[in-house]
C-alpha positions in Angstrom: 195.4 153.5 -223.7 195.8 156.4 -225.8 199.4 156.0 -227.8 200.3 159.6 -228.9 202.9 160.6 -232.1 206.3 161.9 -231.5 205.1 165.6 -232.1 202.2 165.0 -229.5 204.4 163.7 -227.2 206.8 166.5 -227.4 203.7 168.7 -226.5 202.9 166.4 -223.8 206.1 166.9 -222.2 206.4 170.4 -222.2 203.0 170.5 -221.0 204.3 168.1 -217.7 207.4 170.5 -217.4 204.5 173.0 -217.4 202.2 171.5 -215.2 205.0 170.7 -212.6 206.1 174.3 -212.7 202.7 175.2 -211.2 202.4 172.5 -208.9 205.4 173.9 -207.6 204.2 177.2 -207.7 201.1 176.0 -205.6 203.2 174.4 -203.0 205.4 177.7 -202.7 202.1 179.8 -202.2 201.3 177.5 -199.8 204.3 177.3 -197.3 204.5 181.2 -197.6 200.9 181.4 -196.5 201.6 179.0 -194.1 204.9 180.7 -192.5 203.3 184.2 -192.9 200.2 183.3 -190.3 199.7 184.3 -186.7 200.2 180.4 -186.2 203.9 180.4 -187.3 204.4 183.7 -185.2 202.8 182.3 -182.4 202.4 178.5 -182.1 204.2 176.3 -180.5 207.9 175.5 -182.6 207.4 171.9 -182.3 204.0 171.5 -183.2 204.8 174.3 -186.2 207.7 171.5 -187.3 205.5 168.6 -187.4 202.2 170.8 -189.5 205.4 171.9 -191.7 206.8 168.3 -192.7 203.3 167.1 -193.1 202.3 170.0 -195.9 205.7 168.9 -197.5 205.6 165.3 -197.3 202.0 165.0 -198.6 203.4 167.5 -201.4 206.4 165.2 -202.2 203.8 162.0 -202.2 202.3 163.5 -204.7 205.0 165.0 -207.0 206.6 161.1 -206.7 203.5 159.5 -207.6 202.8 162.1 -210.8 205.8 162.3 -212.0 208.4 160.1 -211.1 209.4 157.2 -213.6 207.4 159.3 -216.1 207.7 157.3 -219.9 206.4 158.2 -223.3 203.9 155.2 -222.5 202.6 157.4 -219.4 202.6 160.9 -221.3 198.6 160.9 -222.3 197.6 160.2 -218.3 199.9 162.2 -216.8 198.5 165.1 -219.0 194.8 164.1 -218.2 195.2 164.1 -214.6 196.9 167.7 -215.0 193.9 168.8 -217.2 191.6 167.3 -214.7 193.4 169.0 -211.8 192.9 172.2 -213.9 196.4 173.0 -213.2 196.5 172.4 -217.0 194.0 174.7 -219.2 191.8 174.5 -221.8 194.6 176.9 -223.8 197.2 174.4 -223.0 195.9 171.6 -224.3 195.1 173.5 -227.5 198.5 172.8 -228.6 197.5 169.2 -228.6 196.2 167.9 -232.6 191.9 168.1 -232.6 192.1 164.4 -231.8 194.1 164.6 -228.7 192.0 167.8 -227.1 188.6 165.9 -227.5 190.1 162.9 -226.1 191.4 165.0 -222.8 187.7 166.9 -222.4 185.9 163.7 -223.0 187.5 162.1 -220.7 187.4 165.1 -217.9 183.9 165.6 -218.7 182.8 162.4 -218.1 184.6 162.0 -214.6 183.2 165.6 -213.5 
């Protein structure tokens, strides 16, 4: 486990506030994609309700198991699977010490 300083960690959380910010932004795109389609205009309402709660269930699932009960201890991997995800970028980790960076595109690189 990586243990990072009080000053990376501060980085590391505005780079989660970041990263869930996107996420969030995804998952918006999404449903208006989703609700702007000949489907929604046309489909059948219950069927519509059921593709619906499925897009935002599996999107809760996921913000839950990213984010939730998020601790200083969990900071460093919560990061990585951001970075890995490439909903964080190469510039965002930059704010990250030399150490820190290397450690995160290490890591990615080697499960690519």
């Amino acid at each position: 486990m990586i243990e990072l300083s009080k000053s990376q960690k501060k980085i590391a959380r505005e780079l989660i506030t970041l990263g869930l910010q996107r996420e969030c932004q995804s998952f918006k795109n999404e449903i208006e994609q989703f609700t702007c389609s000949s489907e929604w205009k046309t489909g059948n309402p219950q069927e519509l309700y059921h593709k619906l709660y499925e897009i935002v269930t599996t999107f809760d699932k996921h913000i839950a198991k990213r984010y939730n009960d998020l601790g200083g201890s969990r900071y460093f991997n919560t990061v990585l699977g951001l970075f890995c995800d490439e909903i964080l970028t190469p510039e965002d980790i930059a704010r990250f010490d030399i150490e820190v960076q290397n450690k995160l595109v290490t890591i990615k690189d080697s499960w690519i």
